[in-house]
Structures are given as structure tokens and as C-alpha cells.
C-alpha positions as CSV (number, residue, x, y, z in Angstrom):
1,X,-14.6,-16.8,-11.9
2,X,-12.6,-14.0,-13.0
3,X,-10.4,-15.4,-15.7
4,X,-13.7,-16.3,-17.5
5,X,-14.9,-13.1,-17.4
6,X,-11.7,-12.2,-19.5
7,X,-11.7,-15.1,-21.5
8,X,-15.0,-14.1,-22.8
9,X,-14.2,-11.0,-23.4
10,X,-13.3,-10.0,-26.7
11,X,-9.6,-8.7,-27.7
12,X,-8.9,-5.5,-27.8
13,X,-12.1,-4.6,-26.1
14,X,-12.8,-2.8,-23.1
15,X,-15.4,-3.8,-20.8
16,X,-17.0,-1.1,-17.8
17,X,-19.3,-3.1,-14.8
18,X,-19.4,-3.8,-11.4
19,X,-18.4,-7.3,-9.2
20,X,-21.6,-7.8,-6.7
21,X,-20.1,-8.6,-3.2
22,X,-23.2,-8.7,-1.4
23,X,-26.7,-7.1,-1.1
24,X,-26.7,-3.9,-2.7
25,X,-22.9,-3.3,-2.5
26,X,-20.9,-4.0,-5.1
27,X,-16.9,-2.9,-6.4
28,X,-16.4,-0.7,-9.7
29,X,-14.1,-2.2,-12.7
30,X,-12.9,-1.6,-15.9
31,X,-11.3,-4.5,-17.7
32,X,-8.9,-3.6,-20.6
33,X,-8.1,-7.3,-22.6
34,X,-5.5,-6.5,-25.4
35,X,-4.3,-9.4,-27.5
36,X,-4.5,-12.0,-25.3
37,X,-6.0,-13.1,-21.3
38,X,-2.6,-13.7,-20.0
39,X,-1.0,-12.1,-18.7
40,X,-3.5,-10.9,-16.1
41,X,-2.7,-7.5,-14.5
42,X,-4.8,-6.4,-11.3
43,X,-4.4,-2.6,-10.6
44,X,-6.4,-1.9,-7.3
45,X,-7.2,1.4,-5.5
46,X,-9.2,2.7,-2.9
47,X,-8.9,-0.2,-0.2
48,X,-8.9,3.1,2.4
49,X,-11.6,5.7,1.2
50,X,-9.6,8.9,1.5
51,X,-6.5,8.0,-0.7
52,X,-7.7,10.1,-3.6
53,X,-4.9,9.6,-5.5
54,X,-5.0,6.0,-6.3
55,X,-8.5,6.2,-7.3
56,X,-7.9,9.2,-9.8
57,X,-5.1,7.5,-11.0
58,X,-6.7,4.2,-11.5
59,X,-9.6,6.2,-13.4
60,X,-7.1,7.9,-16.0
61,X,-4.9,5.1,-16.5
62,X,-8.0,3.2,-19.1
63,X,-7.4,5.3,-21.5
64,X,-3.9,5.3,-21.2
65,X,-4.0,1.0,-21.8
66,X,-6.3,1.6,-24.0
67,X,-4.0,3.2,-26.7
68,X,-0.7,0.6,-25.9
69,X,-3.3,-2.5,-27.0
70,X,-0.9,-4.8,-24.6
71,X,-0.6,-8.6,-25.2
72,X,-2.5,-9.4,-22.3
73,X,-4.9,-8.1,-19.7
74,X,-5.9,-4.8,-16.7
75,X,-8.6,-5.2,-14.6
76,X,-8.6,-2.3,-12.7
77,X,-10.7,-2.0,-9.5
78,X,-11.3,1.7,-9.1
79,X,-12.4,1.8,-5.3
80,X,-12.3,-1.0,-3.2
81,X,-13.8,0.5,-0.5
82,X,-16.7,2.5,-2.4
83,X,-18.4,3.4,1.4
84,X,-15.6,4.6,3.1
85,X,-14.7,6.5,-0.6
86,X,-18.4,8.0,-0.8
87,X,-18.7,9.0,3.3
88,X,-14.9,10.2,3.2
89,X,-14.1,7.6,5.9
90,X,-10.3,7.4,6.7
91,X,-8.9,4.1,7.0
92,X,-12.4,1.7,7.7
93,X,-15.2,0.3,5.8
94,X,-18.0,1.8,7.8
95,X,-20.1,-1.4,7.4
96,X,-18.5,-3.1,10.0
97,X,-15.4,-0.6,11.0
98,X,-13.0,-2.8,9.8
99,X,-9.5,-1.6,8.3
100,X,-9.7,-3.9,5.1
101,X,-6.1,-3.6,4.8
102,X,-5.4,-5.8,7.9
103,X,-7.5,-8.9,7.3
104,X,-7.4,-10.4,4.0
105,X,-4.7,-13.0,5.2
106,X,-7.0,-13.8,8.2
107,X,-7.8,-17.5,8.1
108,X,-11.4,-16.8,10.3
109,X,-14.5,-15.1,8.0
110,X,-17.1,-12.7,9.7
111,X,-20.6,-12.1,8.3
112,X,-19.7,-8.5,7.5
113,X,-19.1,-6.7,4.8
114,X,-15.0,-6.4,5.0
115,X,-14.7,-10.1,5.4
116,X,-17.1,-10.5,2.2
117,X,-14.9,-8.5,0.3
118,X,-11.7,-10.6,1.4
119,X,-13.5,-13.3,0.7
120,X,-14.3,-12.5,-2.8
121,X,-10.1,-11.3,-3.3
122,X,-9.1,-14.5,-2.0
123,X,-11.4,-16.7,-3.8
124,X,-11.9,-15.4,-6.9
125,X,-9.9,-12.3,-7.7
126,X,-6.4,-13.7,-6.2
127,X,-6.1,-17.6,-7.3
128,X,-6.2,-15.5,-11.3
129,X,-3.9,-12.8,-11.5
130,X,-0.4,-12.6,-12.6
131,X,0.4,-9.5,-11.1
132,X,-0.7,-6.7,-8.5
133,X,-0.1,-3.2,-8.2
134,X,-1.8,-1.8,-5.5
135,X,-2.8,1.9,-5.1
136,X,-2.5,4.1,-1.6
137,X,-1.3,7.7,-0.8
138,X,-1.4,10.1,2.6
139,X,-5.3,9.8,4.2
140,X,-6.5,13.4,5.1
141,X,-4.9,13.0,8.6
142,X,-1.2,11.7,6.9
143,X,1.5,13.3,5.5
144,X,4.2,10.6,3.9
145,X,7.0,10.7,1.3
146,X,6.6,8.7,-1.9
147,X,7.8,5.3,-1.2
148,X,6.8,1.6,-2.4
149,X,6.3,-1.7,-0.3
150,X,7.2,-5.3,-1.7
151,X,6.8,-8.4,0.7
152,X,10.1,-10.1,1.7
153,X,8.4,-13.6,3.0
154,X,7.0,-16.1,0.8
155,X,8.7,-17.8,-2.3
156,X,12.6,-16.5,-3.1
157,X,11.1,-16.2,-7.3
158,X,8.4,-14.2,-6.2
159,X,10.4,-11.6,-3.7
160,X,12.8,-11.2,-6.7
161,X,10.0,-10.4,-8.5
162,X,8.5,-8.0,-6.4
163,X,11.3,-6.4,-5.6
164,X,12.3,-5.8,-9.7
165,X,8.6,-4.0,-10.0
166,X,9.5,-2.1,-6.8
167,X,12.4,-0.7,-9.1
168,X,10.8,-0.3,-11.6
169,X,8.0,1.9,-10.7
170,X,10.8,4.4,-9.8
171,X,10.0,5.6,-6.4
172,X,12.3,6.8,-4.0
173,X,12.0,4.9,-1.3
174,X,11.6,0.8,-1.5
175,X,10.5,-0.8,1.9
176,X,11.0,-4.4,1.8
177,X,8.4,-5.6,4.5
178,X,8.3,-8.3,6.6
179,X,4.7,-7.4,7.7
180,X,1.4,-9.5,6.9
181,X,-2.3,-8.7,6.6
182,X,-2.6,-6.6,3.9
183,X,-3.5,-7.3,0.2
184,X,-0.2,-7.2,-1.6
185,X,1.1,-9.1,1.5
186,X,-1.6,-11.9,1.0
187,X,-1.3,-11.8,-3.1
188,X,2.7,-12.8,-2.8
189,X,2.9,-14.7,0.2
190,X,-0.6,-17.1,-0.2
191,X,-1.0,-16.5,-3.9
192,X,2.5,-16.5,-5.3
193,X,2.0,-13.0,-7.5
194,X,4.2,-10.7,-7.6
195,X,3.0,-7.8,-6.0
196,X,4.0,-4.1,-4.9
197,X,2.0,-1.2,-3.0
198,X,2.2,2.2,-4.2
199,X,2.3,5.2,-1.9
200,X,1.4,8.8,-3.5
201,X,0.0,11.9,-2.2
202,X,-1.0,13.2,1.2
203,X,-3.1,14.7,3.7
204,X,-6.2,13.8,1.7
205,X,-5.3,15.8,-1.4
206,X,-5.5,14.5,-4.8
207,X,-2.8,17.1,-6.5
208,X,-2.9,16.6,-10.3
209,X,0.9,16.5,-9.7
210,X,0.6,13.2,-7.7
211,X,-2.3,11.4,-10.1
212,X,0.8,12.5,-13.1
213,X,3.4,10.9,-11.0
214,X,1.8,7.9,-9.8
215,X,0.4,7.5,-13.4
216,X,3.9,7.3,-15.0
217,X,5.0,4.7,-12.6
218,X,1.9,2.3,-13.6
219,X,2.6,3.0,-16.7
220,X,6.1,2.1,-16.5
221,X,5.3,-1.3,-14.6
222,X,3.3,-2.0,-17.5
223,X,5.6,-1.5,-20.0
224,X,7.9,-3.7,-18.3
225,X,5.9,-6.7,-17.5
226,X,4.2,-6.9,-21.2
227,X,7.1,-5.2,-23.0
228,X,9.9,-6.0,-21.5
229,X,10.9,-2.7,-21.1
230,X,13.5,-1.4,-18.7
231,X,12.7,1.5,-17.1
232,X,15.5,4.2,-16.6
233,X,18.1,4.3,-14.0
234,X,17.1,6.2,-11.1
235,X,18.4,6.7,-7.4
236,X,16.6,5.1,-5.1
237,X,17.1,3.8,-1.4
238,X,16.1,0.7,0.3
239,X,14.6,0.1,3.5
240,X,13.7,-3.1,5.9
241,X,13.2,-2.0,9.3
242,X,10.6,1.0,10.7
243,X,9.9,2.4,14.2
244,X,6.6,4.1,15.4
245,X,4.9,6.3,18.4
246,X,1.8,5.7,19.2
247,X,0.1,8.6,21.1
248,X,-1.0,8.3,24.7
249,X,-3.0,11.2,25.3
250,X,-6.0,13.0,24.0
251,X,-3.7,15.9,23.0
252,X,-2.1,18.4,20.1
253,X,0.3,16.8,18.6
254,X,3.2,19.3,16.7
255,X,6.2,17.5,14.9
256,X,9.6,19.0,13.9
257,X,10.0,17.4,10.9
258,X,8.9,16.0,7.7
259,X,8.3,13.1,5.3
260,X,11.4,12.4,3.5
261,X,13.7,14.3,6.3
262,X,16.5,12.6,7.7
263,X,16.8,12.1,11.3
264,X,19.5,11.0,13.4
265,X,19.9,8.7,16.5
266,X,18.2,10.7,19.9
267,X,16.7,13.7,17.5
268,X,13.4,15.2,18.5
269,X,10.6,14.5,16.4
270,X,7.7,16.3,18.1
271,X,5.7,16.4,21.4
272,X,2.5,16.0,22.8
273,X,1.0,19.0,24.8
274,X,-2.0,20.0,26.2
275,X,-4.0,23.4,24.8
276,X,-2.2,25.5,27.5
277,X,1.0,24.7,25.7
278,X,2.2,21.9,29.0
279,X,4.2,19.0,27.3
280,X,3.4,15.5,28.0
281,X,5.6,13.9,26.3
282,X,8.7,14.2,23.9
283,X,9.6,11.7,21.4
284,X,13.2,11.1,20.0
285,X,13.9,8.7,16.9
286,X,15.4,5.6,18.0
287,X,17.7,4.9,15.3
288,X,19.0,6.8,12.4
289,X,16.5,7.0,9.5
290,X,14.0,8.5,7.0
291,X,10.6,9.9,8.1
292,X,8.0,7.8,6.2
293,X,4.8,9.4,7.4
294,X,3.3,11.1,10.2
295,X,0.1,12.1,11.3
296,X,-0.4,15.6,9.6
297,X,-3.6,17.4,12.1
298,X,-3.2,19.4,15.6
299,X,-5.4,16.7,17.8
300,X,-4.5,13.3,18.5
301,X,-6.6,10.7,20.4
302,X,-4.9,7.6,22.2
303,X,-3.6,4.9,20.4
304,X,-3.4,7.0,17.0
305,X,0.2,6.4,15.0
306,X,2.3,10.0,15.0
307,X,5.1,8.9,13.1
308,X,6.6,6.7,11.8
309,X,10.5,6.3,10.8
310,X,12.5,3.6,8.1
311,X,16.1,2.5,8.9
């Protein structure tokens, strides 16, 4: 089990290895154990191999808890999707071509290497942690403005929770979610931790500028749950509902606006049209809101998500 692991561990000592999952696969960690086990902090990046900035992040931040000598305990996972982060794969472990992101509340196991890995989350990473912060940005296909996710569904203490970490990483945009699936979702719904997502950086990029700001806001989490510290006021805005288009055609895709614009009610956001410049199809937001992301390249295929809009 995990918690042994940091038991064992010496205080104040930093310790560099790798979790086997299955037969020549295994997930890169660094645990940082200050004074004490408890609390346990899991920092995890990479669960889609083209966020860069997560997994930078997660890389600089050691020596950076390293210096503060907190009370308790980081175990930082640096990729969680090594493949797709070594073959530049956007959103699926190419094992099995599974978006990790979507199953590790599934109830059913496959004998594939994504279920593996939710396996080994939910039975002995999850039932040991006190607290998730989990690292994402803008795949190279995805433009987005900064903006953090905390689950509104589960236990009242833990959604208070959530939602104080949400404020205090400082982002400007909060999205309280109602969705399931993913791995902050399954941490505070199934688990009871609290538990926030982090979204930094787009299009693929990992901008120094990004790693700095996403950085400060781990670092001010941290601060708050083993300090106590309060981080400083800042304006942010909440969000609970979001709308997306879905492409229909094998087409080029050119949108109107941008992450972080606001739109309003019957706007056009962009159009689909073929290479002779014909449009196929317009698309016009649905409700007044804030553009979250959008895809960020010419070509679309069917199915692929274009935008997507909170309100």
C-alpha cells in the first residue's frame, strides 16, 4: 500500500522511483515526506499525454516542497499516461485507446492497460490520500482559458472542501461540475477527498509562463492545506452549466472567437466549410456565456468537440 511506502520513508527525505502497473510499464513518482505522513497530498499530471504543462509543472514543484519541509506529505505522479506522453498521443493511452480520464469511476475492469492503471488509483493510490490536485492544460489541438473544476455531487463537507481549494488556487474561472468519470470526480465522490482539476496552457505548448503560473497556484494550495494560509483575494467567476458542438463533417473548422471571450445568446461562434470555402454548417451559442475551450486546428473529423461554452 501506499501509505506504507510513506510511513517508511524517512522525514524530511525525498524519495525518486517508479509504481509497477503491469509488465514493463510502470508510472514515475517523487515522494516528498516532511515532518510527518499525514497529511497525504497527491499532485497528478499527465493523465492525457500532450498536456505539457502539468507534467513540467509537476517536475519543478520537488524542489519547491523540498525547501518549505511541510508537516506532512507530496507524492507527485509526474505522467500518468507515460505512452501517450512519450508518442505525443492526444487524449488516449495507446495501449488500448482508452481516454483514462473517462473510466476510473467505471464499476467493470478490462484486461488492458487503462483499466490496470484505474485499478491501481482506486485500490491503492485513492483509499490513502487526503487530497488531490490534478494537473491538465490545452492538448495540441485545444485552445482553453485558465479555469479549475471541483465536483458538486458526493458528500456536502467534501464539496465545501473542494470548492475552498478551487479558490484558493486562484484561477479565473471555477466550474462546479456535475460530471462523472474522471479522476478528481472519482477521488471526491467514491473516495471522500477533496479534490480539484487544474487547467493551464494550450494548443500543446508548454510556455514557461504557464509552468510559473500553474506552479504558484500548487504552491498556494499547499500553503493552505499544511499552513493554513489564506491565499489573497482575487476576482474570480463561477460556473455550473456548459454547452458543446460536436462536428458533423470531415471539414475546416474556423471559429470567431476565443477562450475567455464573452458571448451572447444567438452569437456566431464559427462554421464548418468545405476546402472550396461552401459552409455546412453555422453554430450560434445557446445561452449567454464564457468560451472555455475550443478546438484550435483547420480540419475537423466527425464527432470531434469544437467548442465548448460555460454559463
Amino acid at each position: 500500500m501506499v501509505i506504507e511506502l510513506v510511513e517508511q520513508a524517512p522525514c524530511n527525505t525525498c524519495v525518486k522511483d517508479n509504481f509497477a502497473i503491469a509488465d514493463n510499464f510502470s508510472l514515475p513518482y517523487t515522494l516528498i515526506k516532511g515532518g510527518g505522513s499525514r497529511p497525504l497530498v497527491l499532485i497528478t499530471a499527465g493523465v492525457h499525454g500532450c498536456e505539457y504543462v502539468g507534467i513540467k509543472t509537476s517536475i519543478s514543484l520537488v524542489e519547491d516542497i523540498e525547501l518549505k519541509q511541510y508537516k506532512g506529505s507530496v507524492l507527485l505522479l509526474h505522467t500518468v499516461n507515460p505512452t501517450g506522453f512519450y508518442q505525443k498521443m492526444t487524449s488516449l493511452v495507446p495501449e488500448d485507446m482508452v481516454n483514462l480520464n473517462r473510466i476510473f469511476q467505471n464499476s467493470y475492469q478490462e484486461p488492458t492497460l487503462s483499466y490496470h492503471i484505474k485499478q491501481f488509483f482506486r485500490e491503492r493510490l485513492l483509499p490513502n490520500v487526503d487530497y488531490l490536485i490534478d494537473l491538465h492544460g490545452g492538448n495540441k489541438e485545444e485552445l482553453l482559458t485558465p479555469h479549475v473544476y471541483y465536483s458538486i455531487l458526493g458528500d456536502s463537507s467534501v464539496i465545501h472542501q473542494s470548492k475552498e481549494l478551487a479558490k484558493v488556487s486562484g484561477s479565473p474561472v471555477i466550474f462546479a461540475s456535475s460530471d462523472v468519470g474522471g479522476l478528481y470526480q472519482a477521488a471526491a465522490i467514491d473516495y471522500g477527498i477533496p479534490s480539484i482539476l487544474l487547467e493551464q496552457g494550450d494548443s500543446g505548448t508548454c510556455l514557461p509562463e504557464d509552468v510559473h503560473k500553474m506552479r504558484e497556484s500548487v504552491r498556494a494550495l499547499l500553503a493552505s492545506i499544511f499552513e493554513g494560509k489564506e491565499a489573497p483575494k482575487s476576482d474570480q467567476v463561477y460556473y455550473q452549466k456548459s454547452y458543446s458542438f460536436y462536428s458533423g463533417h470531415l471539414a475546416c473548422w474556423t471559429c470567431f472567437v476565443r477562450p475567455g471571450d464573452r458571448v451572447n445568446k444567438g452569437q456566431i461562434l464559427g462554421q464548418l466549410h468545405t476546402l472550396h470555402g461552401d459552409v455546412l454548417e453555422d453554430f450560434f451559442a445557446l445561452e449567454t456565456g464564457l468560451v472555455l475551450y475550443q478546438k484550435s486546428n483547420l480540419v475537423t473529423h466527425i464527432g470531434e468537440s469544437l467548442i465548448t461554452i460555460a454559463y
